[in-house]
N, C-alpha and C positions, 0 to 999 in steps of 0.2 A: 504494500500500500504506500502510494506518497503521500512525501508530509503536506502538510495544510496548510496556505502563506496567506497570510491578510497584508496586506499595502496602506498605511496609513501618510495622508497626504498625495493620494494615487492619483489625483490628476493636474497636482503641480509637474513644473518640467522636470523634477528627479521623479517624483512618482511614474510620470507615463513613460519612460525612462526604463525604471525596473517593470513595470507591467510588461511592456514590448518583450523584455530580452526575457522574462520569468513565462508568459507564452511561447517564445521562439523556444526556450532551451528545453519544457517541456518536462520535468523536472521535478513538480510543485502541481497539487491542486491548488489552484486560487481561489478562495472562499469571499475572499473582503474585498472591494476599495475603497475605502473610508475618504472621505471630506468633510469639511466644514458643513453648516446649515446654509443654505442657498447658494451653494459654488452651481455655476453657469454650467455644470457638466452632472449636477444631480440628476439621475434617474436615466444617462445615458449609459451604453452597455460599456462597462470599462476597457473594454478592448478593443471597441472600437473609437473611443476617447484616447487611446492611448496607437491605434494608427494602425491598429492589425485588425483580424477575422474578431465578430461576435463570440464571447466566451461563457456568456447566460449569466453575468456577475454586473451586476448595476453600482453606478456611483452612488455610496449614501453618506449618511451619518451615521449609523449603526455600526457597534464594532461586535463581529460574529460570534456564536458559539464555539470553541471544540477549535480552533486555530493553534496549531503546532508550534510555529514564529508568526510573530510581527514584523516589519520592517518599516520604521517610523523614519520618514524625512517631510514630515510636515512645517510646523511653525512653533516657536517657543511657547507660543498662548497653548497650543494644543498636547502638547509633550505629556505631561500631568495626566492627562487621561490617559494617552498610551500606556503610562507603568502603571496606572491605576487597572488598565483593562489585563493588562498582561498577568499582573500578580492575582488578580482575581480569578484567573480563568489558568492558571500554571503553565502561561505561554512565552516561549523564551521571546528576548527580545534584541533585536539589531535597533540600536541607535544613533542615525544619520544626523537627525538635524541638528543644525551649531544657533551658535547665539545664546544658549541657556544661561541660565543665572545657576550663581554659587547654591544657590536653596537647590534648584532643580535637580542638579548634580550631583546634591547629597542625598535626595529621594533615589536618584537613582541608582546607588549607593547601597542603599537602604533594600532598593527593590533586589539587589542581588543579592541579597540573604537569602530571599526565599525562589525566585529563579534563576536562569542564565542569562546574561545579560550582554550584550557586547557594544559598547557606547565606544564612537570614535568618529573624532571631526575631519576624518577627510577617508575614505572607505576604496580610495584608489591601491591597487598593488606599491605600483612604483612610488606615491607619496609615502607608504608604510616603510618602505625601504630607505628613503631620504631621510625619513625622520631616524632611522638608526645610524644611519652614516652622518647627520647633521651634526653630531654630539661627540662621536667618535674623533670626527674632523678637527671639529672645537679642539678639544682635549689634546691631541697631537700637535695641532697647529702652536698652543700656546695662549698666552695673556696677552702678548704681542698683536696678536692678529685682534684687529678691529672686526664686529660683525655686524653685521646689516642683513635685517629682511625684507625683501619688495615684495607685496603680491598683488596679483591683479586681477578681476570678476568683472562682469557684465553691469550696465547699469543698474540692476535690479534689485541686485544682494543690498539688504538691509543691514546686517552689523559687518562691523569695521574695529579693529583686524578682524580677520581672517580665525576661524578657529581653527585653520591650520596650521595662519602662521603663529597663532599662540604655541600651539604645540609644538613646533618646532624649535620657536623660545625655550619653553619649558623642557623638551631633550635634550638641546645645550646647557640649560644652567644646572638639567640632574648630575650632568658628567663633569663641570665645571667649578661646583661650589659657588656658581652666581644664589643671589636672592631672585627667583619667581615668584610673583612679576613685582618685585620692585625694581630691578634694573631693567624695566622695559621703557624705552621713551618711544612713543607713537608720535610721528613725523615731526620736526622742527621749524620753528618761526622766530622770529626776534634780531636784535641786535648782538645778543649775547647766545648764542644757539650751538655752540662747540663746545664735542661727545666731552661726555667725562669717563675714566677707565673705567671697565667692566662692565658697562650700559651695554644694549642689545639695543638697535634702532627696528620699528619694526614701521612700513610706508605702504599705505592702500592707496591703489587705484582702480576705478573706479569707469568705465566708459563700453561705450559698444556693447556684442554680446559675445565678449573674452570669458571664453567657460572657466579658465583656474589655469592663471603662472604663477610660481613660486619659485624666488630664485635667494640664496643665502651665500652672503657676500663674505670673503673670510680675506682683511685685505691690513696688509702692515707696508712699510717702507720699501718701498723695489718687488713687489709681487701683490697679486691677486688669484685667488682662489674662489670660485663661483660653482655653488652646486645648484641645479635648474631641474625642476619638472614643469610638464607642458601638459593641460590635459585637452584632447584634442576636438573631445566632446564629453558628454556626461555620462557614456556608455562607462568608461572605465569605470567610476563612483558605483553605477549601478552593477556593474558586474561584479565588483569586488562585493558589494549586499549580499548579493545570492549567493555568491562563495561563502560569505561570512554567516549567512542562513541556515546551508546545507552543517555547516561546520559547525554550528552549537546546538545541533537538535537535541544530541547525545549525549550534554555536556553538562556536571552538574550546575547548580547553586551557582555562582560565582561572577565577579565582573568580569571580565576578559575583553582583550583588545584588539586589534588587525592583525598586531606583531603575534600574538599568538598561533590567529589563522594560519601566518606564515611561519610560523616556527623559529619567528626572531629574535625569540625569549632565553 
């Protein structure tokens, strides 16, 4: 029997996203598409919301019975319900969406006591692997080496940084002995605006519809060093889901992360 996948946030552009590839790969019964109360896509067949063949599963508000995983990339307003539907129903959980507040993050926390939980702000292969090398690099490179984060999204993205490029902060300063986040300075202005040592610069931008650059600047006197991921559509994010899906059905209680998926641990 395959496992049973609800989609919460299913017909935002990550939600239609994992629906398309979670249909194509074929994989997964689809049980859910969950939305908001009056998304312009309520009560159409989510599969064909999401740009494939009819699958008999309607966009609602309802989150289902008897669902195996969830895979929430909705909204910060909405989050709270996903671990609330998850822990009631002993449904493990993939958690996409960024933006959360420090409260949120401790429910979610919390909700890993009682299920499997796999929270991670960027659900890309290749972003899971930078984030290990990010820190690594730091760490060899030295105190010497200045760093800098750029990253760049589509007009549309609402919070600023990036909750990747946080995490990517926060992998440098575990291996480094920085303060997270107090050594984080978010972009500069002024007449007096030069780094002090061991800060982390971290610079959004903002424009067009740039799916996700992340590039980590590692630069001292006579040298630069630059680690880049490109992601070239939103396929990656959503493929690394369902990977991450399939990979904690099994899995008890516990928070767990991407670096797990991939054995980075």
């Amino acid at each position: 029997m395959r496992p049973k996948l609800a989609i919460s946030g299913a017909a935002g552009r990550m939600g239609r996203r994992i629906m398309a590839l979670a249909i194509e790969a074929n994989e997964f019964d689809i049980v859910a598409a969950v939305e908001k109360k009056g998304h312009a896509d309520t009560g159409k067949d989510a599969g064909i919301a999401a740009g494939m063949a009819a699958v008999g599963i309607k966009v609602g508000s309802e989150y289902p019975a008897g669902a195996d995983v969830l895979i929430d990339f909705s909204q910060p307003q909405a989050a709270d319900e996903a671990v609330r539907y998850c822990c009631a129903n002993d449904t493990a959980l993939v958690m996409g969406t960024t933006g959360l507040t420090s409260a949120q993050q401790d429910k979610i926390k919390q909700a890993s006591e009682k299920i499997a939980v796999i929270y991670a702000t960027n659900m890309s292969l290749g972003m899971n692997l930078l984030f290990a090398l990010a820190g690594r690099v730091a760490l060899k490179l030295g105190a010497d080496y200045d760093i800098e984060i750029i990253e760049q999204h589509h007009r549309f993205k609402k919070d600023a940084p990036s909750g990747t490029a946080l995490t990517l902060a926060e992998k440098i300063c575990e291996t480094t002995g920085r303060d997270f986040p107090g050594c984080i300075v978010c972009g500069r202005k002024g007449t007096d605006a030069q780094r002090a040592e061991g800060n982390i610069g971290i610079h959004s931008v903002r424009a067009g519809d740039i799916t996700g650059v992340h590039s980590v600047i590692f630069s001292t006197t006579g040298e630069t060093v630059t680690l880049n991921h490109t992601a070239h559509s939103r396929d990656c994010f959503a493929r690394g889901a369902l990977r991450a899906a399939k990979w904690v059905l099994d899995k008890p209680a516990g928070l767990y992360s991407m670096a797990d998926v991939l054995g980075l641990q």
